[in-house]
C-alpha distance (Angstrom), angle and dihedral (degrees) to the residues before:
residue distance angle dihedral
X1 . . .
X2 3.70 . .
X3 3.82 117.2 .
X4 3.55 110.0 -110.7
X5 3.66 120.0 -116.3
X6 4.37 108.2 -101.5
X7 3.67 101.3 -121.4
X8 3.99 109.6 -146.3
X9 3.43 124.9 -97.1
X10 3.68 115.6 -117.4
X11 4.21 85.1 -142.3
X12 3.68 92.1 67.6
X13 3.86 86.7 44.1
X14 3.90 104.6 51.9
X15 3.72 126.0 36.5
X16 4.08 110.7 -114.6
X17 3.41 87.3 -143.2
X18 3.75 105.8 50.8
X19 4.09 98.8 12.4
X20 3.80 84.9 -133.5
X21 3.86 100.8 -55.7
X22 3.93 86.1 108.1
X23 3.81 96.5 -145.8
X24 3.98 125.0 84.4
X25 3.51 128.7 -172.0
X26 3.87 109.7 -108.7
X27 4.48 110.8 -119.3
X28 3.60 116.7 -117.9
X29 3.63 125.6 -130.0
X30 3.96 91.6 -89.3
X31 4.18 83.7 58.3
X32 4.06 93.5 -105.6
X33 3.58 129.1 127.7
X34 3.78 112.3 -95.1
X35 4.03 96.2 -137.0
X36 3.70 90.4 178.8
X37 4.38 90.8 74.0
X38 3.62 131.8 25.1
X39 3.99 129.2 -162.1
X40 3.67 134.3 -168.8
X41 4.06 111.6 -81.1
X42 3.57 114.9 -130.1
X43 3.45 95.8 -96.6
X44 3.63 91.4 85.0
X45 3.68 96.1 43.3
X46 4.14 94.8 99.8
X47 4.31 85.7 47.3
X48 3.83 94.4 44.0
X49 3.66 88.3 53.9
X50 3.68 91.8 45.3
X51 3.73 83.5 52.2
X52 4.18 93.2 47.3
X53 3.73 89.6 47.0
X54 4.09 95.1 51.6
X55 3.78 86.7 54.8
X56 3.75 95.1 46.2
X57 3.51 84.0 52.9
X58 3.88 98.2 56.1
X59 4.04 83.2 45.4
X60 3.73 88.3 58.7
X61 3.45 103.8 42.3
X62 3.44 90.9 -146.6
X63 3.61 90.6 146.1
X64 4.00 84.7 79.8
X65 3.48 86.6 66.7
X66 3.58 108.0 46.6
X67 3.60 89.1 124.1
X68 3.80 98.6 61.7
X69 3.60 98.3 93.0
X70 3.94 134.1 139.2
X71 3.84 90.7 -106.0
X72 4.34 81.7 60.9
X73 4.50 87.3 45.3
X74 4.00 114.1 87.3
X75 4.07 98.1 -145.9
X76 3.59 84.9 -123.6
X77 3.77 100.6 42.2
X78 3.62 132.6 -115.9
X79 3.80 100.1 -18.9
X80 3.83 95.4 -24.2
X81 4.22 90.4 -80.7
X82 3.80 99.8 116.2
X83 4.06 108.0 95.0
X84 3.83 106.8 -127.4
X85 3.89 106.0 10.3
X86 3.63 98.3 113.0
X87 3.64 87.2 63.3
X88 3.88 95.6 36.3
X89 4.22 85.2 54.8
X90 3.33 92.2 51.4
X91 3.56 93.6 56.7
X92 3.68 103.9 39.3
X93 4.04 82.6 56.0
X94 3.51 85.0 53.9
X95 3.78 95.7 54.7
X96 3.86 103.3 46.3
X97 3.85 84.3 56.0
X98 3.70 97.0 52.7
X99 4.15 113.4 -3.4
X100 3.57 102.5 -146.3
X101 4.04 117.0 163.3
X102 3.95 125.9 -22.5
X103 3.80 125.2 -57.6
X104 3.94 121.5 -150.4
X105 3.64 113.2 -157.8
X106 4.21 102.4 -173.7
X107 3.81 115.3 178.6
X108 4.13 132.2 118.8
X109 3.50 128.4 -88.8
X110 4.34 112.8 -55.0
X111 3.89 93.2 21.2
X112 3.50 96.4 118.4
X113 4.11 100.8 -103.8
X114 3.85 98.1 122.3
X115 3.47 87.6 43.3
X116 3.59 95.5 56.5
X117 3.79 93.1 49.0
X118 3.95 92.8 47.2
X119 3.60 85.6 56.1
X120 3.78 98.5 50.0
X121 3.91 85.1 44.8
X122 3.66 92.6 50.2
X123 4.03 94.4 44.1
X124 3.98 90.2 56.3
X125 3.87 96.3 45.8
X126 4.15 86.9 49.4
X127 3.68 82.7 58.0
X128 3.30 96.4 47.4
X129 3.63 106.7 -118.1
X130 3.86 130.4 122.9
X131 3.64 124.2 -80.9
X132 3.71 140.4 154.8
X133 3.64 128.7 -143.0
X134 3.88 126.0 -175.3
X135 3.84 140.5 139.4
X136 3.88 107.0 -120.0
X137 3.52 95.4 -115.8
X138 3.89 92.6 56.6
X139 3.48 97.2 43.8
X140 4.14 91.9 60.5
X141 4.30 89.0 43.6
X142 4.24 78.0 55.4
X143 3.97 98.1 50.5
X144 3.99 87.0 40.9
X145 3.81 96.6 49.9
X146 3.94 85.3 39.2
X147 4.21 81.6 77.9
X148 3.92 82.6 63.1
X149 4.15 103.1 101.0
X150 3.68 86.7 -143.9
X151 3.81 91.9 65.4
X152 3.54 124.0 134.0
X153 3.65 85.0 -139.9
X154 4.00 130.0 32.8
X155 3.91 112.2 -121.7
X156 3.59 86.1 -115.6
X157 3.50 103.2 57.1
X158 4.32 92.8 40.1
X159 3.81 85.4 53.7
X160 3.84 89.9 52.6
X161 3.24 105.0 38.8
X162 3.91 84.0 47.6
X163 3.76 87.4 53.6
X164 3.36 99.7 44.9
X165 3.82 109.1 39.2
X166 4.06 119.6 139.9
X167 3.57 84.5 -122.9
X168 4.56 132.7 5.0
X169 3.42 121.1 -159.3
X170 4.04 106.4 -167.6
X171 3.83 107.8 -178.0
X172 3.90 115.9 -174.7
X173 3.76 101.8 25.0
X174 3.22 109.0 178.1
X175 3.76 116.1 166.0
X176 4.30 86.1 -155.1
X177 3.88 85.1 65.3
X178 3.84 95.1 67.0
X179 3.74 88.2 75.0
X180 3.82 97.0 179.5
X181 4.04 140.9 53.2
X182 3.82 84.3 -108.0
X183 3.83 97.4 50.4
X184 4.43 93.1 49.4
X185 3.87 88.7 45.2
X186 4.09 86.6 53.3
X187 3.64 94.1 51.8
X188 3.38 93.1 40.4
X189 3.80 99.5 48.8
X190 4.20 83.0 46.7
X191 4.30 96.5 57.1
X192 4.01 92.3 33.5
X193 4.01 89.5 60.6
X194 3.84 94.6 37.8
X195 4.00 89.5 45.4
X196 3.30 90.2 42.4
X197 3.87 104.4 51.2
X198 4.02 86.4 30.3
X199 3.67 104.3 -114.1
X200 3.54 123.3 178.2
X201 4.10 111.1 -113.5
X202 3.73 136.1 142.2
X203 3.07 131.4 -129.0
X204 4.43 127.3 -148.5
X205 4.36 122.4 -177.5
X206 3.10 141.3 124.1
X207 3.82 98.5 -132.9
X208 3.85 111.4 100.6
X209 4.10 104.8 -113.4
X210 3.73 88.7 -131.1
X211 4.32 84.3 63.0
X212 3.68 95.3 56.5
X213 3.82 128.1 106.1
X214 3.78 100.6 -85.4
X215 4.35 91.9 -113.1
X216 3.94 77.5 68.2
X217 4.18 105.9 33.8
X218 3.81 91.7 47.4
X219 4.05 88.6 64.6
X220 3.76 101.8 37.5
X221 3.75 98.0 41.3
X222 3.99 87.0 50.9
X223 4.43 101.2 114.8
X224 3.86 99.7 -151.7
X225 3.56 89.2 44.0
X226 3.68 108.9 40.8
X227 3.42 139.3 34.0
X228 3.79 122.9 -156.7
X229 3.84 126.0 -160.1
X230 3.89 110.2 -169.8
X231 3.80 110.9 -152.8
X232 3.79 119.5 -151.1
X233 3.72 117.7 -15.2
X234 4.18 120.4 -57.0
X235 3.87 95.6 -113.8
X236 4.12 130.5 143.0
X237 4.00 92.1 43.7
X238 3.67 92.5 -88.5
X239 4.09 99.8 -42.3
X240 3.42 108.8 136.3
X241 4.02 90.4 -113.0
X242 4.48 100.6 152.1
X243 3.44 104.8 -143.7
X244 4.10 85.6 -112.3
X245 3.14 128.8 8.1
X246 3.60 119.9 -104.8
X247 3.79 103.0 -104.5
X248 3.31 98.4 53.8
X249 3.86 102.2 55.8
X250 3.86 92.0 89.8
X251 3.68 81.8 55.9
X252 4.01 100.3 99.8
X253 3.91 139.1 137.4
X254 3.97 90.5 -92.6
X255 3.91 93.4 49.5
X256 3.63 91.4 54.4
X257 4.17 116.8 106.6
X258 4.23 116.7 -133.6
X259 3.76 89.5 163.6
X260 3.25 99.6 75.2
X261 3.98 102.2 145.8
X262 3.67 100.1 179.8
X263 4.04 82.2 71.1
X264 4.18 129.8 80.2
X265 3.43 133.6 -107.3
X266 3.93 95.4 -100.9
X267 3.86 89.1 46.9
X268 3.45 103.0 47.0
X269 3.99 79.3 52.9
X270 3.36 92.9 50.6
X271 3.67 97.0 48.5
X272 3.89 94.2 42.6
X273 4.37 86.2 53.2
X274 3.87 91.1 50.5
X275 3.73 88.0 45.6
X276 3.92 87.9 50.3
X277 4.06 87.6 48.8
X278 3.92 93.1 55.1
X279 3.75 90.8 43.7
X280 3.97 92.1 55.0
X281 3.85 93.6 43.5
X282 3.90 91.1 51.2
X283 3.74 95.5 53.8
X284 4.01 93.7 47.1
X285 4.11 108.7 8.2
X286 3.85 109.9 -154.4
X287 4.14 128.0 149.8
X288 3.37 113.3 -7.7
X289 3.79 141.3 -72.0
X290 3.89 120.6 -143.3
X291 3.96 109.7 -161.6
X292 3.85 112.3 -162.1
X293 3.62 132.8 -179.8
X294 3.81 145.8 99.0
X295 3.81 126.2 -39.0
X296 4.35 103.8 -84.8
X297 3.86 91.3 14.2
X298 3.98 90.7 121.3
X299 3.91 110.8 -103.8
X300 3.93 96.4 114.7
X301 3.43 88.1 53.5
X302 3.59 91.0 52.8
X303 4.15 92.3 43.4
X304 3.85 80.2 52.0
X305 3.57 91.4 50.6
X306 3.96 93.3 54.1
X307 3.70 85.2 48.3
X308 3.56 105.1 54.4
X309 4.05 87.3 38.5
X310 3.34 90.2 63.2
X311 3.83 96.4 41.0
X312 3.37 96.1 49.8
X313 4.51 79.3 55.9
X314 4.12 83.5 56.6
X315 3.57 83.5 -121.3
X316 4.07 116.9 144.2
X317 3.97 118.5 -91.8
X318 3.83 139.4 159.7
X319 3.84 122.4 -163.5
X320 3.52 109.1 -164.6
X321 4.35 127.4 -178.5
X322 3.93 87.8 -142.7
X323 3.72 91.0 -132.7
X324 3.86 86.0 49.4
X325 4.01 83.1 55.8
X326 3.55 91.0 54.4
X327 3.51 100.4 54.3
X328 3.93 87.2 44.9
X329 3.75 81.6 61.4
X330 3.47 99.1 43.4
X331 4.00 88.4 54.5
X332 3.51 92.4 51.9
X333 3.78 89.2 71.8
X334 4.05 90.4 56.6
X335 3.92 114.7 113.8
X336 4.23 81.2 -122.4
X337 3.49 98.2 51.8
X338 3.66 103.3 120.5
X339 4.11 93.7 -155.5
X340 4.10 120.7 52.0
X341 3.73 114.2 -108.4
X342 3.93 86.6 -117.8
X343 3.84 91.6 52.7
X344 3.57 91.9 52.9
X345 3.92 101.3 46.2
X346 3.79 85.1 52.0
X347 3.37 97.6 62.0
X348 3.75 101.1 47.4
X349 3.73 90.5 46.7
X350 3.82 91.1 47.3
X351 4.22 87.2 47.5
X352 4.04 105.6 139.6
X353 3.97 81.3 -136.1
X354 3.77 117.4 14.2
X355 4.10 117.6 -168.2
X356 3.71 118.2 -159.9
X357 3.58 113.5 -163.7
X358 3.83 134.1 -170.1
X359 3.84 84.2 9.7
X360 3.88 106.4 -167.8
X361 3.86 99.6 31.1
X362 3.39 96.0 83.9
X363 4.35 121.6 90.5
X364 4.03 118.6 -54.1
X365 3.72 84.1 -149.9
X366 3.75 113.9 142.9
X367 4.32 85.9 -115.3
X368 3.70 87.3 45.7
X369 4.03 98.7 62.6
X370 3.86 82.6 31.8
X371 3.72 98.1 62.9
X372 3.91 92.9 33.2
X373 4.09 93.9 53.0
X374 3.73 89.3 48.0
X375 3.97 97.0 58.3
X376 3.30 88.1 38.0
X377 3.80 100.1 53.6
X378 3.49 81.7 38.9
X379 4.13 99.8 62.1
X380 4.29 87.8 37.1
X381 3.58 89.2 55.5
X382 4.09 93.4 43.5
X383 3.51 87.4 32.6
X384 3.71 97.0 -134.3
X385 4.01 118.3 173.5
X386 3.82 114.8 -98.0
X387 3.90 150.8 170.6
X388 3.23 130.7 -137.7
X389 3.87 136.2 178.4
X390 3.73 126.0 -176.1
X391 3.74 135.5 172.0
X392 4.09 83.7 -160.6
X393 3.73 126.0 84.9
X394 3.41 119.2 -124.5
X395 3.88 88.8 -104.9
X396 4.01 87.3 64.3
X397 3.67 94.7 49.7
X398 3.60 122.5 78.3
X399 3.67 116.7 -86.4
X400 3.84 111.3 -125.1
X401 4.03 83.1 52.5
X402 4.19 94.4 38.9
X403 3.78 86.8 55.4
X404 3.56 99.0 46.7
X405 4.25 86.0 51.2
X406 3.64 85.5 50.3
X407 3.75 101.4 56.9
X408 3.74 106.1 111.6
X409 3.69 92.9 -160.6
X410 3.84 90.8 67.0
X411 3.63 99.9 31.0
X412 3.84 159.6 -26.6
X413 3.80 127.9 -87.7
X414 4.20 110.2 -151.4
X415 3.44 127.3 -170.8
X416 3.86 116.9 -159.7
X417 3.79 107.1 -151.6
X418 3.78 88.8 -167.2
X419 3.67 110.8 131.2
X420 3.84 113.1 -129.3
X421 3.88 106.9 -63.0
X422 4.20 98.9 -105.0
X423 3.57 132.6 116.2
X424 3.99 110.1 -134.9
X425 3.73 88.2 -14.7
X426 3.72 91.4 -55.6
X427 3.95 109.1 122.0
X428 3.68 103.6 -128.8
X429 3.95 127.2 -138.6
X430 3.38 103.6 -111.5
X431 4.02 130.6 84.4
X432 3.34 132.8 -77.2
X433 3.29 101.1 58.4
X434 4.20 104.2 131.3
């Protein structure tokens, strides 16, 4: 005999509770109904928090970036140059599978941090469990506007849901952001209860923990609670100064072009010795190398190489344009700057390796050469390893610095007599171009 068809059962149908109407009215202490209120039954608790995540999800504008995933992350960052991503990876990996604690990633702008947290956010949403994602600054315009009657979502109900998420992602903190009473006390309120009650949440700035306003340092700095993950190496007093800029990190040793047939004898010599001069200073920097030599004739790529060599070591370096320097300095001295001037100048001119590049087209202000003679008196008189490339002779640059490049006790001055790297005044593809 045929099975019979199961007819459904009008329990699994309708809620007992609510018979389908989906709202209940709540008991009072004496055990009666309360007619005078009603409240969802908790039938529609897993679609109300459907609902509450969708709009936490337009208030993080996650959606933006979808695309920052693990599958889009290189385990050892972009080209292996940022100082403790590896390790950082590993443990953001780590998290999205099972959130456990908080995670501090602290590194400057481009290192990867934001990244990191995106893909974490990402990971948990794919899996369909409940995260938050917001930049600190947007997450206080959302509990302000939250006042606003017209908001999607009461001020009340953002500030718990914020408070209470499975999982928070805050990328950007920056304590200096909450520029009011008000604004501390939220962020405040929102770590104490997650610390306190343990929740998992991660954490992304570029302000050390141990800087922060003690309410703040006390919970990050806390071992069995938090783990932090520095990315890069702290350097330029908080600017956001990467320790190279982004289109030169391709720039290495095995990118750079001897065969360059289009050249002679004596300057494919002369380029292959300067080549052999970077590639000695990069594995043990000591003194100073000045490259010189015509715009596209190769010696940026080779300060880039030294750079990235030593990077990829986790050893310390700043790559500075020097008219990008300048106008780093000049910042410093803006009522927003969030390092001194004096702070900052310190550090570059304390740099374990220093690289100067495109010395000479910066300003000939009377500051300019001011500032630039005083680091670099400064580093010749600590004798501090540097690199400097210069499409001037030493005649053209100004004496009391010329004569300090030309000191052969401190270093060597090497002029690449490359022409610019371009076959019938077509720039080719390969390296060495700068």
């Amino acid at each position: 005999m045929a099975p019979q068809a199961e007819l459904p059962r009008e329990a699994d149908a309708v809620c007992p509770v609510c018979h389908g109407g989906g709202f209940v009215h709540p008991l009072l202490p004496s055990g009666s109904p309360d007619y005078s209120r009603v409240v969802a039954c908790r039938c529609r608790e897993p679609e109300l928090a459907k609902e509450r995540q969708h709009v936490l999800e337009k208030y993080s504008n996650l959606g933006h970036l979808a695309h920052y995933t693990f599958s889009t992350l290189r385990p050892d960052g972009r080209a292996g140059y940022v100082a403790g991503y590896a390790a950082a990876f590993s443990a953001a990996r780590g998290f999205a599978e099972q959130p456990s604690g908080w995670l501090v990633f602290v590194g400057p702008a481009g290192s990867g941090k934001t990244h990191l947290s995106c893909a974490i956010a990402n990971e948990r949403l794919s899996a369909g469990q409940q995260v938050f994602y917001v930049c600190t600054a947007d997450l206080l315009d959302h509990l302000r506007s939250a006042f606003n009657p017209s908001s999607e979502m009461s001020y009340d109900d953002l500030f718990e849901q914020v408070k209470n998420s499975a999982v928070l992602v805050l990328d950007d903190f920056r304590v200096e952001e909450a520029t009011s009473p008000w604004a501390k006390q939220k962020l405040e309120q929102i770590l104490n209860h997650r610390y306190s009650v343990r929740l998992p949440t991660v954490i992304a700035t570029d302000v050390s923990p141990a800087e922060m306003d003690v309410r703040f340092s006390e919970r990050l700095l806390d071992g069995e609670m938090c783990r932090i993950f520095q990315l890069g190496r702290p350097h330029a007093g908080g600017l956001d100064v990467p320790p190279l800029p982004d289109g030169l990190r391709r720039e290495t040793f095995e990118s750079f072009d001897l065969n360059r047939v289009e050249l002679s004898h004596e300057q494919q010599q002369n380029l292959k010795m300067a080549f052999d001069l970077a590639h000695g200073f990069a594995e043990a920097p000591e003194g100073w190398v000045v490259f010189q030599g015509t715009n596209g004739c190769g010696k940026t790529h080779l300060a880039s190489a030294i750079a990235n060599f030593r990077i990829a070591a986790g050893e310390p370096v700043l790559f500075l344009v020097v008219a990008d320097l300048l106008d780093y300095l000049r910042s410093a001295f803006g009522p927003d700057s969030r390092v001194s001037y004096s702070r900052f100048f310190d550090e570059v001119k304390q740099c374990p390796l220093l690289i100067l590049d495109d010395f000479g087209e910066q300003s000939a202000s009377p500051w300019a050469k001011s500032k630039l003679f005083q680091l670099i008196n400064h580093r010749y008189n600590a004798r501090l390893p540097m690199v400097v490339t210069t499409s001037l002779s030493l005649e053209e640059i100004e004496r009391r610095i010329s004569a300090r490049f030309a000191d052969p006790q401190i270093g060597t001055v090497f002029n690449i007599i490359a022409p610019h790297y371009s076959v019938d005044g077509c720039e080719r593809s390969a390296g060495g171009r700068s």
